[in-house]
BALUMZA-927402 format. One line per 5 residues: number of its first residue (from 1); their letters; for each residue x, y, z of N, C-alpha, C. Coordinates in Angstrom, 2 decimals, always signed. Layout:
NUM = a = X:Y:Z:X:Y:Z:X:Y:Z; ...
***
This chain:
1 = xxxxx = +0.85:-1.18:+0.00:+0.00:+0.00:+0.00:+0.89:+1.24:+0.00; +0.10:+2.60:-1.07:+1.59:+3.80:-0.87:+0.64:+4.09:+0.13; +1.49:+5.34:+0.35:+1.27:+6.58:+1.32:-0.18:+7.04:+0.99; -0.44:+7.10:-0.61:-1.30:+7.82:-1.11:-2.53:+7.06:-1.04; -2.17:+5.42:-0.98:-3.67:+4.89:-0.44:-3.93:+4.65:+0.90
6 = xxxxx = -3.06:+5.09:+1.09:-3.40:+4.81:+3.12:-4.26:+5.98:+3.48; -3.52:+7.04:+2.52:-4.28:+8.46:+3.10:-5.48:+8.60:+2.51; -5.81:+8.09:+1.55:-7.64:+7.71:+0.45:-8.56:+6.67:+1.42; -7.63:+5.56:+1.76:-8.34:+4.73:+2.66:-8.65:+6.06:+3.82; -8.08:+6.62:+4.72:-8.63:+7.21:+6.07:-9.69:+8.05:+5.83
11 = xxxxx = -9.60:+8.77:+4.63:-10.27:+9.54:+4.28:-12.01:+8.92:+4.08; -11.41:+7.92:+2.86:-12.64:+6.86:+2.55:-13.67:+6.42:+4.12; -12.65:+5.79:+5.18:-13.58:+5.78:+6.44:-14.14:+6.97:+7.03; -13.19:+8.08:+7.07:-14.08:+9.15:+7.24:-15.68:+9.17:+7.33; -15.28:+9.23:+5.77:-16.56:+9.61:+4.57:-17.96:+8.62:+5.55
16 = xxxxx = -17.18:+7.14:+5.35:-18.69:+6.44:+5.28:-18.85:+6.49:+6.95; -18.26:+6.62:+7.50:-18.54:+6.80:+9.69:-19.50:+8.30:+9.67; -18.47:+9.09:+8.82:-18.94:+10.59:+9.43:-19.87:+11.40:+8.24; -19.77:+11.40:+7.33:-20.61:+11.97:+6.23:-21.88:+11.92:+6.21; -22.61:+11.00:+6.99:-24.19:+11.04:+7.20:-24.44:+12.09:+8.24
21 = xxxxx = -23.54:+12.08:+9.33:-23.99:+13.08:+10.56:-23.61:+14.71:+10.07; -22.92:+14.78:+9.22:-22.10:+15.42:+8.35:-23.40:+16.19:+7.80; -23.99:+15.75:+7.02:-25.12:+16.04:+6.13:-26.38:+16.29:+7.16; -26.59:+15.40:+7.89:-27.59:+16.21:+8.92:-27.74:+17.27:+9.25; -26.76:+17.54:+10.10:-25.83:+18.80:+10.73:-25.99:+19.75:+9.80
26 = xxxxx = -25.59:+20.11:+8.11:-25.49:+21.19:+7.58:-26.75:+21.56:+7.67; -27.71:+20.31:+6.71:-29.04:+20.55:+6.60:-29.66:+21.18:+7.88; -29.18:+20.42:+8.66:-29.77:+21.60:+9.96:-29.73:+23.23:+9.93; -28.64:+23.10:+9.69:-27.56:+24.89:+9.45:-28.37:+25.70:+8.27; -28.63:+24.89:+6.73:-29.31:+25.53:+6.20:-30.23:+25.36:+5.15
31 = xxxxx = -31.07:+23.94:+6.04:-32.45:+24.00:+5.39:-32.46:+23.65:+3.83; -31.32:+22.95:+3.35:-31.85:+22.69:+1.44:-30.55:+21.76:+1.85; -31.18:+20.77:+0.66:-30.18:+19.13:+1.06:-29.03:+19.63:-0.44; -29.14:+20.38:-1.32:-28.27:+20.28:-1.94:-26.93:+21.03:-1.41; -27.28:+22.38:-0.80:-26.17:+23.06:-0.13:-25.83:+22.27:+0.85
36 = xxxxx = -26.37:+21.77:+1.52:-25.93:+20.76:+2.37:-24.89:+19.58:+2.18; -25.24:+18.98:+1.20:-24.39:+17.82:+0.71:-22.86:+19.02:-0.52; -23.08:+20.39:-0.99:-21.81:+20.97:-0.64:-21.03:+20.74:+0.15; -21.76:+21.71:+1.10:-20.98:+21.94:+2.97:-20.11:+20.67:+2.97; -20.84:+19.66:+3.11:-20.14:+17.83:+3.26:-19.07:+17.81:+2.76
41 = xxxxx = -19.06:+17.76:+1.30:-18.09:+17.94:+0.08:-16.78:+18.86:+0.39; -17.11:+19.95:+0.87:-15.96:+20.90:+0.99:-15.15:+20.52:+2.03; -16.12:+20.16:+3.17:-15.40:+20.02:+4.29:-14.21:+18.44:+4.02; -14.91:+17.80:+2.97:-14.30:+16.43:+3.22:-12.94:+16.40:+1.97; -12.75:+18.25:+1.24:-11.73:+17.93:+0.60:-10.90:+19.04:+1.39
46 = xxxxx = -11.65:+19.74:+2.51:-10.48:+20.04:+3.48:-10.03:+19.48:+4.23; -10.84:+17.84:+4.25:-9.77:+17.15:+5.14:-8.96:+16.64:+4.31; -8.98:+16.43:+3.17:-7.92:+15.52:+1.86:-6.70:+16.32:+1.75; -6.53:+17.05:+2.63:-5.21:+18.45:+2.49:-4.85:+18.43:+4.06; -5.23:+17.54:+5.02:-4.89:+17.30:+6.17:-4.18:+16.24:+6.50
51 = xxxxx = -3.38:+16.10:+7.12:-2.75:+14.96:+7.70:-3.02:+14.35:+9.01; -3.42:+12.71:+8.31:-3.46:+12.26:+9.69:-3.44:+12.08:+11.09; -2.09:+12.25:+11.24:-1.19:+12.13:+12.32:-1.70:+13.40:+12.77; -2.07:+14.49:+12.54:-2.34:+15.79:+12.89:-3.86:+16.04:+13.42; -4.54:+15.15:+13.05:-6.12:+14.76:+13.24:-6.32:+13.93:+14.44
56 = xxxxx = -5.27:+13.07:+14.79:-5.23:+12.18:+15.37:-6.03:+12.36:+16.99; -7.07:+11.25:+17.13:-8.07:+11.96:+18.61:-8.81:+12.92:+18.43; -8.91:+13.86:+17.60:-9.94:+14.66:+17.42:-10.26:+15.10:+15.76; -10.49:+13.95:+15.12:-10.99:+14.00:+13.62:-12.71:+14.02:+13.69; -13.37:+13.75:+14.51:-14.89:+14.21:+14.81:-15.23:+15.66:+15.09
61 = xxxxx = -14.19:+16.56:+16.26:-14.40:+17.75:+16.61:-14.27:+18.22:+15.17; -12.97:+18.05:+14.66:-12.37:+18.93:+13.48:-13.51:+18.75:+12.16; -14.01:+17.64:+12.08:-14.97:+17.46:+10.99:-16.48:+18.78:+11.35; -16.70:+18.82:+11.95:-17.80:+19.11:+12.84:-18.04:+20.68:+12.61; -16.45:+21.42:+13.46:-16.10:+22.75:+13.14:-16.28:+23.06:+11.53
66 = xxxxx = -15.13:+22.47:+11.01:-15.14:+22.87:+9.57:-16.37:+22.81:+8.68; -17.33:+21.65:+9.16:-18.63:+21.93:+8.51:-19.12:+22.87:+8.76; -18.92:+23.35:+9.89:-20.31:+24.72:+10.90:-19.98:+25.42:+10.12; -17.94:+25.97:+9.81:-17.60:+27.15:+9.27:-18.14:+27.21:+7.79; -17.82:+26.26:+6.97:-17.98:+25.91:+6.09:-19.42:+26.97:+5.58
71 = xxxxx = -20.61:+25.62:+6.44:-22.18:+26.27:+6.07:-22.58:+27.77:+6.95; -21.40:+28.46:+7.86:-21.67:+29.20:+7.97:-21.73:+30.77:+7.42; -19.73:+30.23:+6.13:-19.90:+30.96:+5.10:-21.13:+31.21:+3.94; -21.69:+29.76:+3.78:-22.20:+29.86:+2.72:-23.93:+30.75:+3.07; -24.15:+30.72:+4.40:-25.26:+31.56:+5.16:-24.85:+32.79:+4.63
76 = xxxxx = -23.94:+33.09:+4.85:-23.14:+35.06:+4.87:-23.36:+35.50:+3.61; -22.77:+34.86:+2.46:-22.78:+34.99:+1.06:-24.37:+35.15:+0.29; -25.08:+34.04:+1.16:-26.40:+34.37:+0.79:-27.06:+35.91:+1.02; -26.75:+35.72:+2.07:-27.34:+36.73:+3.11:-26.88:+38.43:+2.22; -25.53:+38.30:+1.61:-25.00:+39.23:+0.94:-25.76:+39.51:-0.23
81 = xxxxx = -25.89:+38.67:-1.30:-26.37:+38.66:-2.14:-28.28:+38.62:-2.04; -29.10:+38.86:-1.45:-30.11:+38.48:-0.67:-30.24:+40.26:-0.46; -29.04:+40.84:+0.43:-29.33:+41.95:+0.32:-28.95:+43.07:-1.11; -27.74:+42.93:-1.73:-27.77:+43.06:-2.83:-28.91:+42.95:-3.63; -29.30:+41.83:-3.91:-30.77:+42.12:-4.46:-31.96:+42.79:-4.00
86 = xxxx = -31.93:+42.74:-2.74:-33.14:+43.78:-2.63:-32.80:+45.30:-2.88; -31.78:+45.09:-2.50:-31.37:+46.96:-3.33:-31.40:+47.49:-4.45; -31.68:+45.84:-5.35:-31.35:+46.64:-6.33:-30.22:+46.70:-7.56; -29.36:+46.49:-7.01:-27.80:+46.35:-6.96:-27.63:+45.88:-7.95
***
């Protein structure tokens, strides 16, 4: 096995342990399953740029955060454009 499938495999378990609660969670945050299953997506190729060993004991907290931040940008942006349009703009 390389390096590069060890690190696809962790990732891969990730995905199928944590990606359902993952998707809950956004949908919670913001109400439409497609932005939601984004949020998921982003967060799970900011973990593909993380290292293991660095995750290590707290790859649930870190999944968790980065989703909140994640769907919390994508709230803001709305929210921007949302007002933009009512102005007008």
């Amino acid at each position: 096995m390389t390096a590069n499938n060890g690190h696809f495999g962790w990732i891969t378990t990730a995905l199928d342990r944590h990606g359902g609660d993952l998707a809950r969670y956004a949908l919670r945050l913001l109400h439409d399953h497609s932005r939601a299953q984004d949020v998921v997506q982003e967060t799970f190729l900011r973990l593909c740029q993380q290292q293991q060993s660095e995750l290590d004991g707290r790859l649930v907290p870190w999944l968790f955060t980065v989703c909140r931040h994640v769907a919390l940008d994508v709230r803001r942006k709305e929210q921007k454009m949302s007002s933009l349009v009512a102005e007008g703009v």
